[in-house]
CHARMM internal coordinates of N, CA and C (Angstrom, degrees):
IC EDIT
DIST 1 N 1 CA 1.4849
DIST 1 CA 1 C 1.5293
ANGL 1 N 1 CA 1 C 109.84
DIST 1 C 2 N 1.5875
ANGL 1 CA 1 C 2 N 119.63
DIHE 1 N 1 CA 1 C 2 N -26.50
DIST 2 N 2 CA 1.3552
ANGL 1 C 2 N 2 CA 112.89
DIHE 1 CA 1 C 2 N 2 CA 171.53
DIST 2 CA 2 C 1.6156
ANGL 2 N 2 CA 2 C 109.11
DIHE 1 C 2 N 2 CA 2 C -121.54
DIST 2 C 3 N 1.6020
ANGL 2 CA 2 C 3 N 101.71
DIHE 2 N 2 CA 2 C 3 N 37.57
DIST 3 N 3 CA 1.6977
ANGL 2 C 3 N 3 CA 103.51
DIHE 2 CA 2 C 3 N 3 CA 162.20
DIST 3 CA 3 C 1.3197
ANGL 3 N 3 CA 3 C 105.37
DIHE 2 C 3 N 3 CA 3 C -91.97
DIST 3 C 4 N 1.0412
ANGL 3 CA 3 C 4 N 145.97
DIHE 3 N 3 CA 3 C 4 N 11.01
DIST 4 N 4 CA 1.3523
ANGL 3 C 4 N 4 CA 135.15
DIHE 3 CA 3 C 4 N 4 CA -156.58
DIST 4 CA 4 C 1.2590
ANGL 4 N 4 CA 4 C 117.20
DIHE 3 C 4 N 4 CA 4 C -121.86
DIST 4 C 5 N 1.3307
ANGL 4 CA 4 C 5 N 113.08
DIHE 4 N 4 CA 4 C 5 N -48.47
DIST 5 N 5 CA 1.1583
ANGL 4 C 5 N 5 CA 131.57
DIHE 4 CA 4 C 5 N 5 CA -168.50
DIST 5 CA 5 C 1.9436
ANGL 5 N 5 CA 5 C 117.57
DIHE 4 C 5 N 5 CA 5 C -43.75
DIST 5 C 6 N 1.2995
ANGL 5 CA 5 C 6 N 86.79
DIHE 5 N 5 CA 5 C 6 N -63.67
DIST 6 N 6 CA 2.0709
ANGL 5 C 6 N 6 CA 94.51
DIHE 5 CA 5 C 6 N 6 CA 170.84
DIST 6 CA 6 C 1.2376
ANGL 6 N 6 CA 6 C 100.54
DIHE 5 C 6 N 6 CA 6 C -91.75
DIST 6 C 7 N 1.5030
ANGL 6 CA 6 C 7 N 151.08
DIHE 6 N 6 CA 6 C 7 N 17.34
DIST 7 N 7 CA 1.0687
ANGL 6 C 7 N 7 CA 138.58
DIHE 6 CA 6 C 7 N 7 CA 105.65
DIST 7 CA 7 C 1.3686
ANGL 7 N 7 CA 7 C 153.42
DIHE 6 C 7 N 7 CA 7 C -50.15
DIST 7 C 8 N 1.4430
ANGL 7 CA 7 C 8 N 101.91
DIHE 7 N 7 CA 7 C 8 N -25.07
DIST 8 N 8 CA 1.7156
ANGL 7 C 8 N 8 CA 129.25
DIHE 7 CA 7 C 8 N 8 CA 158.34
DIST 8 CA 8 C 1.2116
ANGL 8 N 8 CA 8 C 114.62
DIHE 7 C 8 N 8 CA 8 C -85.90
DIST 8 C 9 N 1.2774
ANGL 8 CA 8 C 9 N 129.48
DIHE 8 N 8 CA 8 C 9 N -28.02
DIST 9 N 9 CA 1.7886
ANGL 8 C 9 N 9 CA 133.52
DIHE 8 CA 8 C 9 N 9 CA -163.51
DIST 9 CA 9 C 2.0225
ANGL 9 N 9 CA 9 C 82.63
DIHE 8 C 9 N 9 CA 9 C -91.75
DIST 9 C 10 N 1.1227
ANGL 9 CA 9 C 10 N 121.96
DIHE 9 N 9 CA 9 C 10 N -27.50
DIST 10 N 10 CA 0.9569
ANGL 9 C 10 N 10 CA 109.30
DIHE 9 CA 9 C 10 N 10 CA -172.31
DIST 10 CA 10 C 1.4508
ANGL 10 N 10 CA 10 C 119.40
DIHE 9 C 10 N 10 CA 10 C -89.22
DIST 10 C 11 N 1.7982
ANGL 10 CA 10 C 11 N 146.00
DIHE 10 N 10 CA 10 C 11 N -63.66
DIST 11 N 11 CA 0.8782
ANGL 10 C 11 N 11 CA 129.47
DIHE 10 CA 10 C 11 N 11 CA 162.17
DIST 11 CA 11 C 1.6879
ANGL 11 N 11 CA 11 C 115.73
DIHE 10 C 11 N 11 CA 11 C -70.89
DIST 11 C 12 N 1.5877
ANGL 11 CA 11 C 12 N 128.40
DIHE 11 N 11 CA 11 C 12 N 23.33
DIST 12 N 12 CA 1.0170
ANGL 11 C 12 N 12 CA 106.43
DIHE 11 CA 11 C 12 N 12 CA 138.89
DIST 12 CA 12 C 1.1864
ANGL 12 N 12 CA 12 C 154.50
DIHE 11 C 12 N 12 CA 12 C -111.26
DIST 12 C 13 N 1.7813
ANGL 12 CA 12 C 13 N 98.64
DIHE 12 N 12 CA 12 C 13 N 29.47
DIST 13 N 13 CA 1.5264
ANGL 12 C 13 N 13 CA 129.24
DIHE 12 CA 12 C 13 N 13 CA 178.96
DIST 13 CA 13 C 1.6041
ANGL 13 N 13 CA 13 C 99.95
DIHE 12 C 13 N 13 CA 13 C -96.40
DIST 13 C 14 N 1.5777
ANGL 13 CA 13 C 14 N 123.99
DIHE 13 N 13 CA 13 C 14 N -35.24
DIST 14 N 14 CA 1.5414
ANGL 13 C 14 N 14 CA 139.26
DIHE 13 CA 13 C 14 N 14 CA -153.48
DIST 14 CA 14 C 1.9041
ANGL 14 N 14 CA 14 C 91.40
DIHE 13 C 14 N 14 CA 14 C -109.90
DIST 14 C 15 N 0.9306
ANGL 14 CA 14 C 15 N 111.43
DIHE 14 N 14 CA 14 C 15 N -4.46
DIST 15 N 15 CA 1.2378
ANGL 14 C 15 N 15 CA 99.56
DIHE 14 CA 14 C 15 N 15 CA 176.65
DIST 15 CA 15 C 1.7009
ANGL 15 N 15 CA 15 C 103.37
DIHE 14 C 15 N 15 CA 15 C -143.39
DIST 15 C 16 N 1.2263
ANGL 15 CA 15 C 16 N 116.41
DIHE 15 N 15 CA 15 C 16 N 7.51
DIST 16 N 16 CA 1.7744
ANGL 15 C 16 N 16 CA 114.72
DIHE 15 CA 15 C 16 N 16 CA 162.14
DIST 16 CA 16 C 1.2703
ANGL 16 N 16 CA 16 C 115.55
DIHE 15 C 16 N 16 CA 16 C -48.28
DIST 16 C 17 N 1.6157
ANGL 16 CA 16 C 17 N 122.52
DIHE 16 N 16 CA 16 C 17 N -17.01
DIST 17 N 17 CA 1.5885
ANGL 16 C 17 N 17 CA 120.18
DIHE 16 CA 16 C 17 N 17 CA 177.56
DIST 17 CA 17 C 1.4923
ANGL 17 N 17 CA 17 C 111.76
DIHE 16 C 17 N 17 CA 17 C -104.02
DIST 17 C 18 N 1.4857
ANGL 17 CA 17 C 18 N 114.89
DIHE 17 N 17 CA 17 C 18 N -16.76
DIST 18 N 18 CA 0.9152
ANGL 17 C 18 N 18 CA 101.65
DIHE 17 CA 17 C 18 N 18 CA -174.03
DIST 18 CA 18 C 1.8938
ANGL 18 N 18 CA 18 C 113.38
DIHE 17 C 18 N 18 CA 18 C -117.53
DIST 18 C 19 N 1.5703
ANGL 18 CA 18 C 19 N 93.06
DIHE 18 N 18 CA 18 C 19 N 19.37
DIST 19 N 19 CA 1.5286
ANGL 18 C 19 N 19 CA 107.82
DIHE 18 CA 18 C 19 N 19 CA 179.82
DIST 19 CA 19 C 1.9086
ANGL 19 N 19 CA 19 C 91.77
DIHE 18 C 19 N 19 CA 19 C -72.10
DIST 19 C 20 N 1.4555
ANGL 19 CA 19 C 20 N 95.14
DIHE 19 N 19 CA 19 C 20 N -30.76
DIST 20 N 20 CA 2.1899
ANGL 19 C 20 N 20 CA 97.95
DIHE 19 CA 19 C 20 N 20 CA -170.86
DIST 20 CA 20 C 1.5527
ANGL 20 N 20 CA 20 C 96.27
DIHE 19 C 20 N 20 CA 20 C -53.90
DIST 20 C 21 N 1.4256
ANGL 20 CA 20 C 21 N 103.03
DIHE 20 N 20 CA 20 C 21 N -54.25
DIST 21 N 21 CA 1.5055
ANGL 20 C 21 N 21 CA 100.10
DIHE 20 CA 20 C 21 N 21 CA -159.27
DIST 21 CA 21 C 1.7978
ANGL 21 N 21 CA 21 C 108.31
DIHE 20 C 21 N 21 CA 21 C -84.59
DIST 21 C 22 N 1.0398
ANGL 21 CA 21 C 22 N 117.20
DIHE 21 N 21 CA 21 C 22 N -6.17
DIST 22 N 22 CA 1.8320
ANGL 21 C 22 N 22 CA 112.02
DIHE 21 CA 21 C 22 N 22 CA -164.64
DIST 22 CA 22 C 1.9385
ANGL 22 N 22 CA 22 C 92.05
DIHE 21 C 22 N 22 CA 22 C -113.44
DIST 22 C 23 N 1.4685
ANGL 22 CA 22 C 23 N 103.61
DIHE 22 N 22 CA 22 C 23 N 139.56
DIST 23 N 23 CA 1.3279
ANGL 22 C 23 N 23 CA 91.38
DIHE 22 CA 22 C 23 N 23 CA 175.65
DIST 23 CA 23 C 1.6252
ANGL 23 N 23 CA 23 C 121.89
DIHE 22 C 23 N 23 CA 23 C -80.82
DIST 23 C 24 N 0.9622
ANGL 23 CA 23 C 24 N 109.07
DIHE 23 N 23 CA 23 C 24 N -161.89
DIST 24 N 24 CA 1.4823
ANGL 23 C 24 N 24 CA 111.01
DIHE 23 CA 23 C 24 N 24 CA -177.00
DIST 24 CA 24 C 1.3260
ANGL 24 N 24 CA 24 C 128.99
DIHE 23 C 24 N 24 CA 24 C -104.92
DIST 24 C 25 N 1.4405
ANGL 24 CA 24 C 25 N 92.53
DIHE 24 N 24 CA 24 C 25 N 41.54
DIST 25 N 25 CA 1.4430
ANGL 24 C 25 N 25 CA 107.78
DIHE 24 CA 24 C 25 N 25 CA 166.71
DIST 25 CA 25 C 1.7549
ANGL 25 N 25 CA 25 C 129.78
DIHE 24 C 25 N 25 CA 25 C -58.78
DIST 25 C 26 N 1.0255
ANGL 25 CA 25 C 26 N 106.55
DIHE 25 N 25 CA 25 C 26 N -15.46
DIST 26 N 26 CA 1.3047
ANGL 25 C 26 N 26 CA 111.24
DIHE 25 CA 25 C 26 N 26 CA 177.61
DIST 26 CA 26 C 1.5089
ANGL 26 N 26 CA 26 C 124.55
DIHE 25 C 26 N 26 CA 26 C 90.11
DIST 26 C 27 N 1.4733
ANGL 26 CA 26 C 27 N 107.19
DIHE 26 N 26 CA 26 C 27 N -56.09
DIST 27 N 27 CA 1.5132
ANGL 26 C 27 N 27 CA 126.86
DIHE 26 CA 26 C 27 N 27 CA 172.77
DIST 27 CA 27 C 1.5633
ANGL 27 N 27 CA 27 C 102.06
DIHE 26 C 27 N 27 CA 27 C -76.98
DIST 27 C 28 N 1.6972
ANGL 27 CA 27 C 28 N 118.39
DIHE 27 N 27 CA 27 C 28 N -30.38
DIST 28 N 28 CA 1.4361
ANGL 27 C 28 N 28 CA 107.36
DIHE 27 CA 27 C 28 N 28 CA -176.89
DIST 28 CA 28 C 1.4702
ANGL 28 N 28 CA 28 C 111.44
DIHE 27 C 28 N 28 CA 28 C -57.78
DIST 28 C 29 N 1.8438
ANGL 28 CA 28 C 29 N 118.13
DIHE 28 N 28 CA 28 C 29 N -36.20
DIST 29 N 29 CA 1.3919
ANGL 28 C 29 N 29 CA 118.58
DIHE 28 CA 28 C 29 N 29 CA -160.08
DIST 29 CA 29 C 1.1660
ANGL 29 N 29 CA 29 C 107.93
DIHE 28 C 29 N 29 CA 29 C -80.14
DIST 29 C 30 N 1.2263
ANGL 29 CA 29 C 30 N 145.72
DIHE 29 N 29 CA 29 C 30 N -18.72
DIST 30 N 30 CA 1.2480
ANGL 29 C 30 N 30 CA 153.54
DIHE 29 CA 29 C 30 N 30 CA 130.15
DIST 30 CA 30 C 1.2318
ANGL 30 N 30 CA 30 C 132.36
DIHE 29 C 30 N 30 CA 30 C -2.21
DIST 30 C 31 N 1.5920
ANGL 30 CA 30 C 31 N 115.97
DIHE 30 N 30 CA 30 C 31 N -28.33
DIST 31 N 31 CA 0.8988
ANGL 30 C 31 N 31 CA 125.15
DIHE 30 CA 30 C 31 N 31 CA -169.72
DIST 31 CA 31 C 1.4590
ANGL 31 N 31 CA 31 C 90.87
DIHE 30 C 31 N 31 CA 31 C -101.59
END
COOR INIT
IC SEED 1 N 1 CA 1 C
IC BUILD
């Protein structure tokens, strides 16, 4: 419940541009 958090704040600053283009697979944003 608190693995996520600075794991989400993080590729979803590095991947806010590429959340448009990658679907929402979940495992894709990860990358």
């Amino acid at each position: 419940a608190i693995t996520v958090p600075w794991i989400v704040y993080r590729w979803r600053k590095r991947s806010e541009r590429e959340r448009y283009s990658t679907p929402p697979t979940y495992a894709a944003t990860w990358r």
